[in-house]
C-alpha positions, 0 to 999 in steps of 0.5 A: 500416563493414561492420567495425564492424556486424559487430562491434557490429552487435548491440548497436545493435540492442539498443539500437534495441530499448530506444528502441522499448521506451521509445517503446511505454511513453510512447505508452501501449502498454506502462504500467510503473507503476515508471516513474510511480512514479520520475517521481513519486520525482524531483518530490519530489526537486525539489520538497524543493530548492526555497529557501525564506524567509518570506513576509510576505503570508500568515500562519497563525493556528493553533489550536494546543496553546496556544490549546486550552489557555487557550480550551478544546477545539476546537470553540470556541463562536462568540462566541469565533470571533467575537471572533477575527473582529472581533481580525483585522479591526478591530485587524489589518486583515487583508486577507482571512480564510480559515478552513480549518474547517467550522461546519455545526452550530449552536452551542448552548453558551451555553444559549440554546435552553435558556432559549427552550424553557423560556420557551416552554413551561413559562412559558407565561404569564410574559411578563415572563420570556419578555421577558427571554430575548429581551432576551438572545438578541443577547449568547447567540445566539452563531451570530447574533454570529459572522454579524454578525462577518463582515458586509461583511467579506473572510471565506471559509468552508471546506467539504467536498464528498463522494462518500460513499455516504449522504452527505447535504447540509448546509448552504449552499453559496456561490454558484457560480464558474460553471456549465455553460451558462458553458462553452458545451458544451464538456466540462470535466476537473474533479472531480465531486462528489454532496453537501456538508457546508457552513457553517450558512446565517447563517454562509455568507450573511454572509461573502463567499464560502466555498471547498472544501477538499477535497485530491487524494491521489495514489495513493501517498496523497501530496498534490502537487496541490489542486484549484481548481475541483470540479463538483456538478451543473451548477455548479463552485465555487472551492476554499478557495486560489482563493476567499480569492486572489480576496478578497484582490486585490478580485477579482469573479468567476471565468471560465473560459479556453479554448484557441484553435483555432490553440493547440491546432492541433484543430478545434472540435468536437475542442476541445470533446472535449478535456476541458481548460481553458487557466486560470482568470481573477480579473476584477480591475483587473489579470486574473490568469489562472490555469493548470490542469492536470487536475481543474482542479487546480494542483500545490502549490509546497513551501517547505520542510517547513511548520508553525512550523519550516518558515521560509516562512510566519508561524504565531502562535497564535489564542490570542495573536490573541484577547488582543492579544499579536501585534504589530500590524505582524505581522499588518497587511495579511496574509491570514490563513488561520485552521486547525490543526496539532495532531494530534488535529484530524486536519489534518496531510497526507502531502506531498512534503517531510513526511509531517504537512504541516499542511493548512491551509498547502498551501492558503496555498502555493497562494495564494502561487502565486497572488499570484505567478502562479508555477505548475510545470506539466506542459506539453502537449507533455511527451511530445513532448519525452520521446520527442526525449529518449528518441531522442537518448539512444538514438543517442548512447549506443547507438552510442558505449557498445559502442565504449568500454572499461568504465571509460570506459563508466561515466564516459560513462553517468554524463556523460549521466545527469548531463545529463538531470537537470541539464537537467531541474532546469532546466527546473523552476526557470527554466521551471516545467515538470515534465517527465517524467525517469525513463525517460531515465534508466533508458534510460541505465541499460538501455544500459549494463547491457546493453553491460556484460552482454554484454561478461561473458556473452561473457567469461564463456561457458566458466564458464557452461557448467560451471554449466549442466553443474553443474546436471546433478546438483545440484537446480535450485534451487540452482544461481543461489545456489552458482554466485554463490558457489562456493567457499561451497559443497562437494559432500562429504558431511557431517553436518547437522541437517536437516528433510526432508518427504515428500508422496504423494498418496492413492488415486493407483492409483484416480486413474490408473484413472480418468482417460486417459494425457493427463488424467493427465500432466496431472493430476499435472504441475499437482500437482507444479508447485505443490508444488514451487514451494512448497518453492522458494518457502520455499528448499527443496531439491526433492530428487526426484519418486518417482512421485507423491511428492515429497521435499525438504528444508531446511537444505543446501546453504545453511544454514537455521537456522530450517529445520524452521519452513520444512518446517512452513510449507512442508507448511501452504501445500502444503495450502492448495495442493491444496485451491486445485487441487481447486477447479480440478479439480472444475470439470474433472471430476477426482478430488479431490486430498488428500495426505499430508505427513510431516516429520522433523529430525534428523541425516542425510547431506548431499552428492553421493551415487549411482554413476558412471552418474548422482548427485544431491546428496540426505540420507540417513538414520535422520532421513530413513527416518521422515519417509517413514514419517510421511507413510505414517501420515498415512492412519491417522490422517486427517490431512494433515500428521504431524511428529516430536517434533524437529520440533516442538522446533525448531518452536515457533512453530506450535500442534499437536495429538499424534496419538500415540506410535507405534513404526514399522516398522524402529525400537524407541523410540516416536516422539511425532507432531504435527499442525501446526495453523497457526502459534501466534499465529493459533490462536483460542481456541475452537480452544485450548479444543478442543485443550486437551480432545484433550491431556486425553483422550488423557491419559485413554487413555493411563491406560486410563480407558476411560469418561472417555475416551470420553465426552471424546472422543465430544463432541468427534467429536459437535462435529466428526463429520468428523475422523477422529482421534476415530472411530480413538481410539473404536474403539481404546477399544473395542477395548482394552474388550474386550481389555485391554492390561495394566498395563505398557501403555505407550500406544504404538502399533506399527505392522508395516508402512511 
């Protein structure tokens, strides 16, 4: 047993590691929202497993494209509904009616108001015509006919509850299931609710109940439950599924169902605190009860992707009902859930099996659920059992997976994986219980992983070495990438085009002056860490630190084809960067931070370049030397970022402003220099027009029409008195007034120093 600690020792303890690791997250103490989201990936992976076949007892009656078609546009007027009221009931004898739809205005289609108002107003005195209209208000007033439709008939109307800021009551609410002084003190778990947006009160006093409709996405946006009951004020009232069940099976009222004292093993006053009902009872000949989960809610039984195609429910479409195409035998005896699936209505859902699951059919799957008292559950004691899992999984697999070769570790992690899930599926579908899985499976995962690990790490030590030692001279970054693929990569050097950057800060002698040897290291280490991690974050290869400068470039070792849009995106958030750091700074009291960033592409000498004593895999070059001087002009300028003209050929996904044409110490051609502005699409065009105006008036410079110029550039610096690059180019035409440049002028300006 020594023999085998010593040898394995470690790795059971690693494994006792990730089962305390796994208890911490079930108990809460460490929450890993992946782990939710897996469980949630898993319940729909059940929930689209589920069989499916049509179920005769509930029917659909869709207001579909059809019926849009041959009645008019939704919403239709109310002796249309009504007509489809009397169809279901006195033709179909539907055994309840649920209409998944709101009527909260009055409807005014039939011009009945109209002739009221004129009757009563302008023909005061004609009281043979004010006869008439009353005479035809029963046939106009549509409203009155829809109520007398749904007298002493099983109809539930839909409505809202809401939580909107603003939101005002409208309508009349059904009476209530129950209210608070009903749960004798004890705290509820339900949803809560400020106002509503119910049917108009005719309607609402003639039908026989009305039901919410309101849905519970989950975070993803995925319906996977409704609820049952919602709370407003003191009451709770029955959503649309609970109310049109309870009509159907001739149910009186609705009754709360509480824990036992010895079921939930607590004492009275903690059950009172406990913020859970046990079920909802339908006080029938025969007492259903209901089981809830939290919010009072159900999780809704799937069968299959819904509407017409879906299989598990009959749809037929509400203009057929209306003319008396359905079969008789179609309809007889079926709750009838009256709503729609065409898009434009705007009741097609995101669920587990369809992401346009039509609305009106998750509140008919609840009521299947229950007619047939089948309901999956998340059961009390899940987490009771997860942990159990969660430890046997650990022993078996912790002490056996380090003992076994790795084609036998494979085929023993995969065995229990395969457990876990079966057991788990089967417990869904004979159990109904919605137990939690994903953590036992990633523990499966973690101890295999880690076993595996270990037996490379070990094996592999000697080359590991090397790379750490490779990482001696080769910039950090790319260590990870070549190491993964050396044989991609040679240290030689060789010819690239490339894009290269160099970043120094302004004023860093009067910086260092004024602050301590601490502050400053200070200073300047959170000032290089958030440039480098800039151009690491936009795969650059951070080359060295020169002082406070900082020198990197794109493109090597790992090609980049799109290497001189990084470099620009790069030195943009650099920008953002510091500005982000002054903030700080200035909180702190320090000097303000500014730098300048000057950019270069072009072809220059890539690969291990230095002495015997110390190398560093670096670019050298004609390219390279004047990206160095493009940061220097930067300051005269008064710009933060300055590019060649290359690097804008490569980079014309970005909007720039030239700054001029400049002969730089150590080289004879002229170099054009951009100022990148931000990336091209997202230029506004007040900002184009400002451009447009600087590109004119440099033109004018360059022509040495001395007036035009300056008065084109003396608006803009009136506009924008901050930027630099005006107040420069006025003193230059000052300047040039004074001392003309001559005819061969060629616009350049030679710069004598670095």
């Amino acid at each position: 047993m020594r023999r085998l600690f010593s040898r394995y020792g470690l790795r059971w303890t690693l494994a006792l590691v990730l089962v305390a690791a796994a208890f911490a997250q079930i108990l809460g103490f460490i929450p890993y929202t992946l782990v939710d989201r897996l469980d949630v990936f898993a319940y729909d992976l059940r929930m689209k497993a589920q069989p499916h076949h049509l179920d005769p007892r509930i029917v659909i009656v869709d207001i579909d494209e059809k019926s849009l078609a041959e009645v008019g546009r939704w919403p239709w007027s109310r002796d249309v509904v009504a007509g489809l009221v009397n169809k279901l009931a006195d033709r179909y004898h539907a055994r309840a009616i649920g209409f998944d739809v709101v009527f909260a205005e009055p409807d005014t289609s039939s011009g009945y108001r109209t002739l009221e108002r004129l009757a009563g107003n302008e023909l005061k005195g004609d009281a043979a015509f004010g006869a008439q209209v009353r005479a035809l208000k029963p046939a106009l007033d549509y409203d009155r006919r829809l109520a007398a439709a749904l007298q002493g008939r099983p109809v539930v109307l839909g409505y809202y509850f809401s939580n909107r800021d603003g939101a005002r009551n409208k309508g009349m609410l059904p009476a209530p299931a129950f209210d608070d002084a009903d749960l004798g003190g004890r705290v509820v778990d339900a949803a809560g609710y400020r106002t509503y947006s119910a049917n108009l009160e005719q309607l609402q006093r003639a039908a026989s109940d009305g039901g919410f409709m309101n849905p519970t996405p989950d975070a993803d946006g995925v319906i996977r439950r409704l609820p049952l009951l919602a709370k407003l004020g003191d009451r709770y009232y029955e959503s649309l599924a609970l109310a049109t069940a309870r009509a159907a099976l001739g149910a009186n009222r609705v009754e709360p169902v509480f824990l036992t004292r010895q079921e939930a093993l607590m004492s009275e006053q903690d059950l009172r605190e406990y913020g859970a009902l046990k079920a909802i009872r339908l006080e029938a000949a025969h007492p259903l009860d209901i089981p809830v989960e939290r919010n009072l809610s159900v999780l809704v039984q799937y069968h299959g992707p819904g509407g017409r195609e879906g299989g598990h429910f009959r749809y037929v479409s509400a203009a057929d009902v209306l003319q008396g195409r359905v079969p008789q035998q179609d309809l007889a005896g079926s709750i009838v859930l009256v709503g729609t699936t065409v898009p434009g209505l705007k009741d097609l859902r995101s669920a587990p099996v369809n992401v346009d699951y039509p609305g009106v059919e998750m509140h008919a799957d609840v009521i299947a659920s229950i007619l047939d008292g089948d309901f999956k559950q998340q059961p009390d004691f899940s987490a009771g059992f997860e942990l159990l899992q969660v430890l046997v999984i650990g022993v078996v697999l912790g002490a056996v997976l380090p003992m076994l070769s790795p084609a036998f570790a494979i085929l023993f992690a995969l065995a229990a994986a395969a457990a876990v899930s079966a057991l788990n599926f089967w417990m869904y579908q004979s159990l109904g219980w919605v137990m939690p899985v994903a953590l036992a499976l990633l523990l499966v995962a973690a101890l295999f992983v880690v076993n595996v690990a270990w037996g490379y790490l070990f094996e592999y030590r000697k080359g590991r070495a090397m790379v750490n030692l490779f990482g001696e001279y080769v910039a950090p970054e790319l260590v990870t990438e070549m190491a993964a693929n050396p044989g991609r990569y040679s240290m030689e050097g060789e010819n690239r085009v490339l894009s290269v950057l160099f970043c120094d800060v302004r004023g860093f002698t009067t910086i260092s002056e004024g602050l301590d040897p601490n502050t400053l290291r200070e200073y300047i280490n959170l000032y290089l860490t958030a440039m480098s991690e800039d151009i690491r974050g936009n795969r650059g290869t951070l080359d060295k630190y020169i002082g406070d400068a900082v020198m990197a470039f794109w493109g090597a070792p790992v090609a980049l084809p799109d290497h001189a849009a990084r470099a620009v995106a790069t030195a943009l958030t650099m920008q953002a960067s510091a500005h982000r750091l002054n903030r700080e700074f200035a909180a702190r009291g320090w000097p303000p931070l500014k730098i300048g960033i000057g950019i270069n592409t072009g072809d220059m000498r890539v690969g291990d370049m230095g002495s015997k004593i110390r190398r560093a895999y670096t670019v050298m070059g004609d390219a390279v030397n004047l990206a160095s001087r493009l940061e220097g002009i930067t300051k005269v300028y008064g710009v933060g970022i300055a590019v060649g003209e290359a690097t804008r050929l490569a980079a014309p996904e970005f909007a720039y402003r030239e700054l001029d044409r400049v002969r730089v110490k150590g080289k004879r051609e002229p170099v054009p220099v951009f100022e990148p502005i931000g990336p091209d699409a997202g230029v506004d065009p007040e900002r184009r027009d400002v451009l447009r105006r600087w590109h004119a008036a440099l033109e004018l410079v360059r022509e040495q029409q001395w007036d035009s110029a300056a008065q084109a550039i003396g608006e803009l610096r009136a506009a924008w008195p901050e930027d630099r690059l005006y107040g420069l180019y006025l003193e230059r035409i000052a300047y040039y007034r004074a001392h003309p440049p001559g005819a061969d002028w060629d616009g350049v300006t030679t710069f004598d120093t670095k």
